[in-house]
C-alpha positions as CSV (number, residue, x, y, z in Angstrom):
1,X,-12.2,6.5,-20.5
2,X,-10.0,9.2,-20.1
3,X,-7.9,10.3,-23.3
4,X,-4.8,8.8,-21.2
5,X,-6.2,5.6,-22.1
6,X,-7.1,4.9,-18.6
7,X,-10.8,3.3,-18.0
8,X,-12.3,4.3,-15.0
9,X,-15.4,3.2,-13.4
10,X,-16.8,6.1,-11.0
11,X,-19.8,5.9,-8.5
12,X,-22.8,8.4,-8.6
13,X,-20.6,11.4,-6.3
14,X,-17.6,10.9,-9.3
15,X,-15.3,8.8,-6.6
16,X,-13.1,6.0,-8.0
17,X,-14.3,2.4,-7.7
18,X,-12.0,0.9,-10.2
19,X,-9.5,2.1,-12.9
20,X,-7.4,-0.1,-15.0
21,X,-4.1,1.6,-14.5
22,X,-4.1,0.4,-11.3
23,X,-4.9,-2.9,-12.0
24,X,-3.1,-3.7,-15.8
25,X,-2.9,-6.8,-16.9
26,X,-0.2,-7.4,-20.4
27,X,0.2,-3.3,-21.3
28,X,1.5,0.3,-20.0
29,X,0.6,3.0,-21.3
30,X,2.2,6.4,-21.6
31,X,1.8,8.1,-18.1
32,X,0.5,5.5,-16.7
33,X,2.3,4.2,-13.4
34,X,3.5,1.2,-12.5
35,X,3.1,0.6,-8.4
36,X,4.4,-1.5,-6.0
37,X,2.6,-4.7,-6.0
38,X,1.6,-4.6,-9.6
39,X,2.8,-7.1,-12.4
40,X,2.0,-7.7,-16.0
41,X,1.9,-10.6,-18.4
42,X,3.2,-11.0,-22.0
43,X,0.9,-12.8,-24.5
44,X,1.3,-16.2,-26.0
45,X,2.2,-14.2,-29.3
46,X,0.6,-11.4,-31.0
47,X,-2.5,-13.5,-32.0
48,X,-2.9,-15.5,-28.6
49,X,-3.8,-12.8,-25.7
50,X,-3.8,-16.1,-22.9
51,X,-1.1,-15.4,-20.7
52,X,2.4,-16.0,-21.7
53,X,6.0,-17.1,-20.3
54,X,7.0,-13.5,-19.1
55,X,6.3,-11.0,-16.3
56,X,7.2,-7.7,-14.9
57,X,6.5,-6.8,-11.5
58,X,7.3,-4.7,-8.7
59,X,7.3,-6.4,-5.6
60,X,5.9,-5.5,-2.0
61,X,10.3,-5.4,-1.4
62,X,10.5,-2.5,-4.1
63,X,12.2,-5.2,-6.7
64,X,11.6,-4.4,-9.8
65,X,11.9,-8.0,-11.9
66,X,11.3,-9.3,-15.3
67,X,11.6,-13.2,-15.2
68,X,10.0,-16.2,-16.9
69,X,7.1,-18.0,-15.7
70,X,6.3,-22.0,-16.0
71,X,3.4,-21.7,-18.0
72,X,1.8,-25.1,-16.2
73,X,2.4,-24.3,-12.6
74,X,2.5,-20.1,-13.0
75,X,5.5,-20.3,-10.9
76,X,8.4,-17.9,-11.6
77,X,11.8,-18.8,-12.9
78,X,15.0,-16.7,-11.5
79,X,15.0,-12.9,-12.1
80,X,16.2,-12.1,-16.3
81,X,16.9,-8.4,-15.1
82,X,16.3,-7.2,-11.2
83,X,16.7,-3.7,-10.1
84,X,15.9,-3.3,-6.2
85,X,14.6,0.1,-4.3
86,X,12.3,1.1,-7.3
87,X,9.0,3.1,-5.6
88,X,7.5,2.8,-9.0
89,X,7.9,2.9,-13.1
90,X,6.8,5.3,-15.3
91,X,6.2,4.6,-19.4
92,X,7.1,8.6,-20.2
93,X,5.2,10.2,-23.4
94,X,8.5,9.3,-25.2
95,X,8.0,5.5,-24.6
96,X,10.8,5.1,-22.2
97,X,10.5,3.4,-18.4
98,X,11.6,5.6,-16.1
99,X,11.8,4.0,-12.3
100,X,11.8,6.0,-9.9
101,X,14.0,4.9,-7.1
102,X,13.1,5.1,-3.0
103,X,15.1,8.0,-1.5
104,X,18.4,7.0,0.3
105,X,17.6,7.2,4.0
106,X,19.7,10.6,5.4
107,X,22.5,9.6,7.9
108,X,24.0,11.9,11.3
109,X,26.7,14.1,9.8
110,X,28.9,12.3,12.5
111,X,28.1,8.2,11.3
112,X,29.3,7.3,15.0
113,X,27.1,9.5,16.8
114,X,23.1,9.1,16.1
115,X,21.0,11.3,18.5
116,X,19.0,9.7,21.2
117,X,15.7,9.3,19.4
118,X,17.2,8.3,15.9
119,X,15.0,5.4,14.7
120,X,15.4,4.0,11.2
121,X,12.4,1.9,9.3
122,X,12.0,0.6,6.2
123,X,8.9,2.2,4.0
């Protein structure tokens, strides 16, 4: 475990095989980062760690959202808070969430006139 708070499990040559800030569960710590395609849970309550009515997660779309879900069927309920172009989420050493946003694609100085080979994809 690194003083971070981040367990790592490492093969004989030192290479990662599995660390739990890239696969967390109901916390963040401070520096750890939240990526695409990761979500957490909330608790039942502070005595009941099974997993509760609440998640965060940052979708394979770059949407960040915190919504309620059915505790019977796990599905999600509509979005509480959504925020949309969010790369990833940072917990700072202050205990803030910082996201930080996808850059805004860079347009033609001239909107009407793209060059030739101007091709635009989303990352």
């Amino acid at each position: 475990m690194l003083d971070t708070g981040n367990l790592m499990i490492t093969s004989t040559n030192s290479s990662i095989i599995w660390e739990s800030f890239k696969n967390p569960t109901n916390t963040i710590l401070p520096a750890q980062v939240f990526s695409v395609g990761n979500n957490i849970l909330s608790s039942r309550s502070k005595s009941n760690y099974q997993q509760g009515k609440f998640q965060l997660c940052l979708t394979d779309n770059y949407d960040l959202m915190l919504n309620e879900i059915d505790v019977c069927t796990k599905n999600p309920y509509n979005a509480y808070y959504r925020d949309q172009n969010i790369l990833e989420l940072i917990l700072d050493k202050s205990g803030y969430l910082q996201p930080s946003h996808l850059p805004e694609p860079t347009l033609p100085k001239h909107p009407n006139k793209f060059p030739p080979h101007a091709t635009f994809t989303k990352h």
